[in-house]
DOVO-288282 format. One record per residue (C-alpha): residue in three letters; x, y, z. Coordinates in steps of 0.05 Angstrom, whole numbers. Last residue first. Layout:
// DOVO-288282
<atom type="ALA" x="X" y="Y" z="Z"/>
...
This chain:
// DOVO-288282
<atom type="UNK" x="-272" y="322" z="-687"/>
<atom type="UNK" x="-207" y="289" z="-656"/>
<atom type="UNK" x="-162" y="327" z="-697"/>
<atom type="UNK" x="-203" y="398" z="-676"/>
<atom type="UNK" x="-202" y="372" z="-604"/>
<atom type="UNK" x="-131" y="356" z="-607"/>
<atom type="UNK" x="-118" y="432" z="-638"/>
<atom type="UNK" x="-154" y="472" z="-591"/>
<atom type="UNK" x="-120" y="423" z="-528"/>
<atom type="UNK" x="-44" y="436" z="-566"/>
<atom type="UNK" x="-67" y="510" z="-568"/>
<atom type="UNK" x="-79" y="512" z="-494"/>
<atom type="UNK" x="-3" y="495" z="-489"/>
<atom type="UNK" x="23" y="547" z="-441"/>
<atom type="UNK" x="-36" y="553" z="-396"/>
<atom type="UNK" x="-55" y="480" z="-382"/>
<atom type="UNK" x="19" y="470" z="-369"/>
<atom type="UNK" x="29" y="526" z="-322"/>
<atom type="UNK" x="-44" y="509" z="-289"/>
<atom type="UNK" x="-16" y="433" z="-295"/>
<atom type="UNK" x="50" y="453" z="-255"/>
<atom type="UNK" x="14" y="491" z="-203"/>
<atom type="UNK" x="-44" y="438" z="-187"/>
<atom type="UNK" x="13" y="389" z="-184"/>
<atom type="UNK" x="66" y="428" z="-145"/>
<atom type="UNK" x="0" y="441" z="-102"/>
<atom type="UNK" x="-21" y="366" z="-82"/>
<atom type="UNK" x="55" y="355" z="-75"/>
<atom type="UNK" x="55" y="400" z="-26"/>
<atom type="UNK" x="-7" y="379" z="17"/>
<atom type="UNK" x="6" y="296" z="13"/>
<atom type="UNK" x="83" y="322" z="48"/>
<atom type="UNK" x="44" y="361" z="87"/>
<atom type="UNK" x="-11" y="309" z="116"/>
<atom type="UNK" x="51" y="263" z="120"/>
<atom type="UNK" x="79" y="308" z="161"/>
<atom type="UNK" x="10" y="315" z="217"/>
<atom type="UNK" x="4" y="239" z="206"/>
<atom type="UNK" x="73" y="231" z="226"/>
<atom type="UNK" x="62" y="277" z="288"/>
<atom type="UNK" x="-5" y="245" z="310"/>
<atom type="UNK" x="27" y="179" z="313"/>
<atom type="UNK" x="77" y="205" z="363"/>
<atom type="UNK" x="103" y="137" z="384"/>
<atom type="UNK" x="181" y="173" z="413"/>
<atom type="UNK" x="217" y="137" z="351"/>
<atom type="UNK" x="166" y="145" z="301"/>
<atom type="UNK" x="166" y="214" z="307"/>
<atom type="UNK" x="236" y="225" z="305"/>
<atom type="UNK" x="230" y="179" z="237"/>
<atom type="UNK" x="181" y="220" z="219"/>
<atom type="UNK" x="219" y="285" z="232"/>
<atom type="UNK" x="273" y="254" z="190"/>
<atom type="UNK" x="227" y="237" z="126"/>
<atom type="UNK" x="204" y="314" z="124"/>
<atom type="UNK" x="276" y="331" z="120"/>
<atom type="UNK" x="339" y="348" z="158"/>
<atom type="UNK" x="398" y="317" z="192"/>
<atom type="UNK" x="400" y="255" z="156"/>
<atom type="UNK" x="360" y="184" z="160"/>
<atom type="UNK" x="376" y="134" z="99"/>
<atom type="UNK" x="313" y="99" z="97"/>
<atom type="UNK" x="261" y="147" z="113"/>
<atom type="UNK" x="304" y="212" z="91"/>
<atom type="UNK" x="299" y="175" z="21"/>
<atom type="UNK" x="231" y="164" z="19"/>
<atom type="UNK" x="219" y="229" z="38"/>
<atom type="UNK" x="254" y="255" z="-25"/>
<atom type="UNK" x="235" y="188" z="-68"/>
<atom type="UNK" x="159" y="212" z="-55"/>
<atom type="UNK" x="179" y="277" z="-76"/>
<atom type="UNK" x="204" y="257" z="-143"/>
<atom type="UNK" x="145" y="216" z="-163"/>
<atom type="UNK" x="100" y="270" z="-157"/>
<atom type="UNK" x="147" y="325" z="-199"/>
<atom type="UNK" x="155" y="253" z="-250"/>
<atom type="UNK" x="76" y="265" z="-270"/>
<atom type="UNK" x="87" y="345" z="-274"/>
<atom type="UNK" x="152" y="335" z="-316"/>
<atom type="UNK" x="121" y="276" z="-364"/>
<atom type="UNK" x="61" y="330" z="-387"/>
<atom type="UNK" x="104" y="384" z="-397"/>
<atom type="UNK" x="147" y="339" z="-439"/>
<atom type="UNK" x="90" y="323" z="-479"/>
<atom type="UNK" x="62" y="388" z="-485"/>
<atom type="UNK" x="129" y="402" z="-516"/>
<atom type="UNK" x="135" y="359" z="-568"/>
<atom type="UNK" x="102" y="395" z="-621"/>
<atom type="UNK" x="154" y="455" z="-602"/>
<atom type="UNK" x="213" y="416" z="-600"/>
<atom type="UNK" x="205" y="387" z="-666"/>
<atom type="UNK" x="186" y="441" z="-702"/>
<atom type="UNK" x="225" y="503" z="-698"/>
<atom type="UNK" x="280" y="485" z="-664"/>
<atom type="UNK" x="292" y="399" z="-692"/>
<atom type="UNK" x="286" y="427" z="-759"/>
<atom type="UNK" x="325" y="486" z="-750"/>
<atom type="UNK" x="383" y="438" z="-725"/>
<atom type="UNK" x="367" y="382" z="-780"/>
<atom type="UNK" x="373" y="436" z="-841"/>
<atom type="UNK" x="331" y="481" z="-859"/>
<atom type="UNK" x="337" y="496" z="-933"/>
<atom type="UNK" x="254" y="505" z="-959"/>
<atom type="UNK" x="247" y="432" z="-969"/>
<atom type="UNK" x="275" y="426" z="-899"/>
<atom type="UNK" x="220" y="462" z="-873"/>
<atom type="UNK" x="161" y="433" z="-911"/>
<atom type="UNK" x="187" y="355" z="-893"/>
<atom type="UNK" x="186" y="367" z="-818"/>
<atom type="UNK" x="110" y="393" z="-819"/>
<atom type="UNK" x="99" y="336" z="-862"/>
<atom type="UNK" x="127" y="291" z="-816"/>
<atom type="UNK" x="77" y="322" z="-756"/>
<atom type="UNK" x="119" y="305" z="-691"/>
<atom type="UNK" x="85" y="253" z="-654"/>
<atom type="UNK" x="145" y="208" z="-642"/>
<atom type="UNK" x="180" y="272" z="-618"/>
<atom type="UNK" x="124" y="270" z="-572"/>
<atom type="UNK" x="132" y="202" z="-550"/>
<atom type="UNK" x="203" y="200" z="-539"/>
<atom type="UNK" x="198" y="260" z="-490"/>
<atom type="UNK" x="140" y="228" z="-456"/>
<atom type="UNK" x="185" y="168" z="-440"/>
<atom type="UNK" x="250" y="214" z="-421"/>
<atom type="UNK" x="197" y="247" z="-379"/>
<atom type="UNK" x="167" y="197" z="-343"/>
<atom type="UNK" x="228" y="157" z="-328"/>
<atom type="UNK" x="277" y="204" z="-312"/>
<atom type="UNK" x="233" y="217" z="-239"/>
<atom type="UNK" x="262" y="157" z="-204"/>
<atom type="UNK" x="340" y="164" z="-230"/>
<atom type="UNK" x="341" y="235" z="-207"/>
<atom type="UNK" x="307" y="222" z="-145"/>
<atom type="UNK" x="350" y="168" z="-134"/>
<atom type="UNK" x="416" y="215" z="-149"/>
<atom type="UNK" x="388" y="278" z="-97"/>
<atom type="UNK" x="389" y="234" z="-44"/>
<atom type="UNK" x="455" y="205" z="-58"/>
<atom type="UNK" x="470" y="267" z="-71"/>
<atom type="UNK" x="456" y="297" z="1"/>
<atom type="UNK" x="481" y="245" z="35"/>
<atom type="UNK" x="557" y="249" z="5"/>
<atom type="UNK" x="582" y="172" z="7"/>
<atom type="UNK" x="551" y="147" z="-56"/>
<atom type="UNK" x="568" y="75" z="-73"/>
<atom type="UNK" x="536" y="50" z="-2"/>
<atom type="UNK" x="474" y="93" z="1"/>
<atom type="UNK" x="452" y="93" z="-68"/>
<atom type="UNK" x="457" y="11" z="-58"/>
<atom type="UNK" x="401" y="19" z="-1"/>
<atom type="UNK" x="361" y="75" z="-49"/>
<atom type="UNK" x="361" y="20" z="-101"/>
<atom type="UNK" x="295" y="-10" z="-88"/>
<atom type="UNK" x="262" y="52" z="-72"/>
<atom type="UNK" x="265" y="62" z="-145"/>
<atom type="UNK" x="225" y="-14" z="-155"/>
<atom type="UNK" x="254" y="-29" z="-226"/>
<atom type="UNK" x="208" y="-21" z="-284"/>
<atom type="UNK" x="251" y="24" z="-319"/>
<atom type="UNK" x="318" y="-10" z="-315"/>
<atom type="UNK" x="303" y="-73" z="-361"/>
<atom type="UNK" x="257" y="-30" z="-411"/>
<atom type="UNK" x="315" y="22" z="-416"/>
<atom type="UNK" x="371" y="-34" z="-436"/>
<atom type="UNK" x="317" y="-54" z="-484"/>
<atom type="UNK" x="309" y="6" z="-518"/>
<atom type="UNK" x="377" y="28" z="-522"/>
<atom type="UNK" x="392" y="-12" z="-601"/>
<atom type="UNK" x="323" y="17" z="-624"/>
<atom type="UNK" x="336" y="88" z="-596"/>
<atom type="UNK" x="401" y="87" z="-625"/>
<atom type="UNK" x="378" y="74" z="-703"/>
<atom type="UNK" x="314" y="117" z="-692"/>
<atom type="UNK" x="362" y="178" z="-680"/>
<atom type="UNK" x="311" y="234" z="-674"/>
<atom type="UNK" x="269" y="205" z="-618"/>
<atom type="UNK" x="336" y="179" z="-583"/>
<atom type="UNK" x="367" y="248" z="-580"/>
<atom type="UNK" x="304" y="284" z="-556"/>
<atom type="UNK" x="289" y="230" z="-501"/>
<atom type="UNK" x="359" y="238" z="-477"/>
<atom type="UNK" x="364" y="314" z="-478"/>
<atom type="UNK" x="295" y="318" z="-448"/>
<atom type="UNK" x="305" y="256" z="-387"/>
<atom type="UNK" x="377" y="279" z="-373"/>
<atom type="UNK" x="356" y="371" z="-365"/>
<atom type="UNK" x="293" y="351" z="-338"/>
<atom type="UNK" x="321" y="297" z="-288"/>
<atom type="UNK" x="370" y="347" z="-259"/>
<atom type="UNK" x="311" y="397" z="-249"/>
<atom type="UNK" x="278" y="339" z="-206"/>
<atom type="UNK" x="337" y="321" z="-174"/>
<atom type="UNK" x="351" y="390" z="-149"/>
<atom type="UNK" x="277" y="419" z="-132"/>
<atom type="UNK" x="266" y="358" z="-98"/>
<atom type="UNK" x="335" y="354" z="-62"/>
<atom type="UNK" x="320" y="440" z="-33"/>
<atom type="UNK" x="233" y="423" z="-22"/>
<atom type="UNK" x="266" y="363" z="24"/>
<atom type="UNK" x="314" y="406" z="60"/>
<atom type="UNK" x="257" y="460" z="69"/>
<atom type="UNK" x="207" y="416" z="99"/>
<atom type="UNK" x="269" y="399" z="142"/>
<atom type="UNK" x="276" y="470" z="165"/>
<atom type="UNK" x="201" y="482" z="177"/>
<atom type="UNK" x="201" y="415" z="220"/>
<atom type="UNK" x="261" y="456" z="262"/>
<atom type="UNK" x="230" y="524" z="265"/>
<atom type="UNK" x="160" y="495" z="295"/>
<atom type="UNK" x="107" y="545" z="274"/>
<atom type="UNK" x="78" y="497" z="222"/>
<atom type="UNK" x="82" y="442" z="269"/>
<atom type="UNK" x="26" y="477" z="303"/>
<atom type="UNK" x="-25" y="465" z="245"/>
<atom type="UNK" x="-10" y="407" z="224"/>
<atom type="UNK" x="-19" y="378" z="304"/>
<atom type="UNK" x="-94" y="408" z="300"/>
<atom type="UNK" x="-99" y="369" z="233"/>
<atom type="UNK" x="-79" y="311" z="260"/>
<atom type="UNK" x="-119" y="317" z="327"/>
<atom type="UNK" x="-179" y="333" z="281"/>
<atom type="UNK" x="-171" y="275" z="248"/>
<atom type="UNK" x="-179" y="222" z="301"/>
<atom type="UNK" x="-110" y="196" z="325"/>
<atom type="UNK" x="-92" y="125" z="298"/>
<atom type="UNK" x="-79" y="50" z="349"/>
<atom type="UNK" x="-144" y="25" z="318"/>
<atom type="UNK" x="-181" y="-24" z="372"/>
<atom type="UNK" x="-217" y="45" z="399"/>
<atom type="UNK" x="-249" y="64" z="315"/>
<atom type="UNK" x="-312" y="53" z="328"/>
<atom type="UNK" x="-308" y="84" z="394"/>
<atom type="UNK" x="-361" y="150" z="377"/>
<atom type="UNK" x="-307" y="201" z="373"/>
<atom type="UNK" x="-269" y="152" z="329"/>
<atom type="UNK" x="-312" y="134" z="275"/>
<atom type="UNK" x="-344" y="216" z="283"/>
<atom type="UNK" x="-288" y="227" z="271"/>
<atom type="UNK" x="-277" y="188" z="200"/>
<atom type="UNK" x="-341" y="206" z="183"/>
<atom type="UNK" x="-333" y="279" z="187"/>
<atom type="UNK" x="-267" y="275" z="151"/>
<atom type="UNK" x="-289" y="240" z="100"/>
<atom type="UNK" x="-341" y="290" z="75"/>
<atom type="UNK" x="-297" y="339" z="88"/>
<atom type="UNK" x="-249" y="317" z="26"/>
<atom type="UNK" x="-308" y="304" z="-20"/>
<atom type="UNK" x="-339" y="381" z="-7"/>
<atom type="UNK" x="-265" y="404" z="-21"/>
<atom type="UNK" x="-267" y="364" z="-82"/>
<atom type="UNK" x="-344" y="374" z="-104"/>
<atom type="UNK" x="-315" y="453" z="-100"/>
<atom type="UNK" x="-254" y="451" z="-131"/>
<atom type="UNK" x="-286" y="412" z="-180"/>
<atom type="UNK" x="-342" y="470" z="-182"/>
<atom type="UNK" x="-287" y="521" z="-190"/>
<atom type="UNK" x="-248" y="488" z="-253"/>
<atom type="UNK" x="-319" y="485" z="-287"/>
């Protein structure tokens, strides 16, 4: 099944390319100031040997990596603490629904001017972009825990700590996994986000921006095309892990939902 999605997906993907260049081969596409696609992809390709496009794609893996680790270690110990204290969660709550839906790129400006070191400020508004998903998902799947499951082990001594191991944790783990690989996409779109508005040495972001600056519309296209191309794989890597790890949560949701 997973190799004839691949499959309709790749087929999908081609698909669109031939008509889109065949759109500009043929003059359809002359008022549109864009490259056709195999100039993009052609450009993709050689950018890949250049040292100094390599360097930034490494800058930008480095504050990804980073903030997104950073917002595991936050967003879990957060959403684990609220979902077992009810009490705090319920008095928090509404500071969290006033600073979740703000625009993360938003704040990326007063990043800049309260935190002089680039690199952290870069690193901070990914961490405060990608929280969201998984200190959410963390509440929900302590929320989910199985009471009764809770109420066995401390009738047999356990006391909150065990608890909290052995069960809670555990259940909520798929849930977590699931908030990670969502907030892994948001994370590197605040990494190149970030190089976009704040500049730097290094970074997919900063070759745009060099890009931009000498009307190389094939070049930004050819980075974007990356950027789209490695978050494309954190994802497909992050839900094999997850779809691996916690195939008993699917067994059991299926055997709940029949």
């Amino acid at each position: 099944m997973t190799g004839r999605r691949l499959l309709r997906g790749a087929a999908g993907a081609a698909g669109f390319l031939a008509v889109a260049e065949l759109v500009f081969r043929f003059g359809l596409g002359e008022n549109v100031d864009f490259p056709p696609p195999s100039t993009v992809l052609y450009q993709a390709a050689r950018i890949l040997a250049d040292g100094d496009f390599l360097a930034g794609v490494g800058q930008t893996l480095t504050n990804w990596a980073l903030g997104l680790l950073a917002a595991v270690v936050v967003g879990v110990t957060a959403g684990v603490l609220l979902g077992s204290l009810s009490p705090v969660e319920r008095a928090i709550r509404p500071l969290l629904e006033f600073l979740r839906p703000i625009p993360s790129v938003a704040i990326i400006p007063l990043a800049i001017l309260l935190i002089p070191d680039d690199g952290m400020m870069k690193i901070s508004v990914i961490v405060y972009a990608s929280i969201w998903p998984i200190l959410i998902n963390t509440l929900y799947g302590m929320r989910e825990v199985d009471p009764l499951a809770k109420e066995s082990l401390r009738s047999f001594g356990f006391g909150p700590l065990a608890v909290l191991v052995r069960v809670s944790l555990p259940s909520a783990a798929p849930f977590v996994a699931t908030g990670v690989r969502i907030a892994a996409g948001i994370a590197l779109i605040l990494a190149v986000s970030a190089e976009l508005l704040a500049g730097g040495t290094a970074g997919i972001g900063v070759f745009v921006i060099q890009a931009g600056s000498g009307n190389r519309t094939d070049l930004i296209l050819a980075a974007t095309f990356w950027a789209g191309a490695i978050g494309l794989i954190a994802n497909a890597v992050l839900l094999a892990g997850e779809r691996r790890l916690f195939r008993w949560h699917k067994i059991r949701t299926g055997m709940v939902q029949s």
